[in-house]
N, C-alpha and C positions, 0 to 999 in steps of 0.2 A: 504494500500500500504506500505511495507515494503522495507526498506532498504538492500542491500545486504553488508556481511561483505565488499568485494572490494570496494566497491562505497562510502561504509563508510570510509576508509582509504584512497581514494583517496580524499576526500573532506578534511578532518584531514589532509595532506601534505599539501594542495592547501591553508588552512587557516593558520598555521605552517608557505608556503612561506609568505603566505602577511604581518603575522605580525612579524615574525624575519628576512628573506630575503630581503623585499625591504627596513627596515632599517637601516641593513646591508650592503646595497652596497652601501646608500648614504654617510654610516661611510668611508667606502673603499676607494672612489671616493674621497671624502674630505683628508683621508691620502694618496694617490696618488698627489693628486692635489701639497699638499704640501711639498710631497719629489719632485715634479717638481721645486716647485720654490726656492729648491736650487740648481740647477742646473748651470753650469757654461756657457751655454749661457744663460740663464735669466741672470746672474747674469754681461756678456758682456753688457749687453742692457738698465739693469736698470737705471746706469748710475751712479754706486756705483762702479766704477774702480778706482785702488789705484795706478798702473803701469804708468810711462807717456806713450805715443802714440810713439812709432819710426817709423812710416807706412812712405810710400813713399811721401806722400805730406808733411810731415815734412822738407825732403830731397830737395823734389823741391823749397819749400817753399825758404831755403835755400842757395839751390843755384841760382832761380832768382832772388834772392837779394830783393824779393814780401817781404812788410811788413805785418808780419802776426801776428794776434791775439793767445793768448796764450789761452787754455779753463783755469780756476781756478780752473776745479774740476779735470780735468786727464791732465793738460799739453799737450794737443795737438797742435801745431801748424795750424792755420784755416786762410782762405784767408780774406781780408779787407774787403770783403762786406757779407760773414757769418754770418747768423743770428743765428746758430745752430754750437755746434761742429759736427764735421765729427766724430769724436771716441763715444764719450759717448750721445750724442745728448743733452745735454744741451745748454739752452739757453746762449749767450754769452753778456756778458757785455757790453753796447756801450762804443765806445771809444768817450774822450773829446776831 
């Protein structure tokens, strides 16, 4: 039983894919992944913000005279019984 020239070059592609193709696109996958995470919403969420918070609870905060917690890492102003900031989601410091 002999092999036909086609059938022999199809097989040659098909082992070609498997050994430089699939680890190829795990290389791929891995530098995609990683131009993702610099991305400037990863980077909103991380919780590595350098800018303080102006958002509107700031504001309210504010004006009802509410005494609010400051986050340490982005300066956001958060309600008295916040466990978490509102901006960067870090954990907030208890107060004494």
């Amino acid at each position: 039983m002999a092999i036909s020239t086609a059938e022999l070059a199809v097989r040659l592609l098909v082992y070609l894919f498997v050994l430089i193709g699939a680890p190829l696109s795990f290389v791929l996958m891995f530098r995609l992944l990683d131009y993702a995470a610099h991305d400037t919403l990863v980077e909103q969420f991380s919780g590595q913000q350098t800018g303080p918070d102006t958002g509107q609870l700031n504001a309210y905060f504010e004006q009802a005279a509410v005494e609010a917690t400051t986050c340490q890492f982005c300066g956001a102003a958060n309600g008295p019984d916040y466990t978490y900031c509102h901006n960067c989601q870090e954990r907030l410091s208890p107060r004494n």
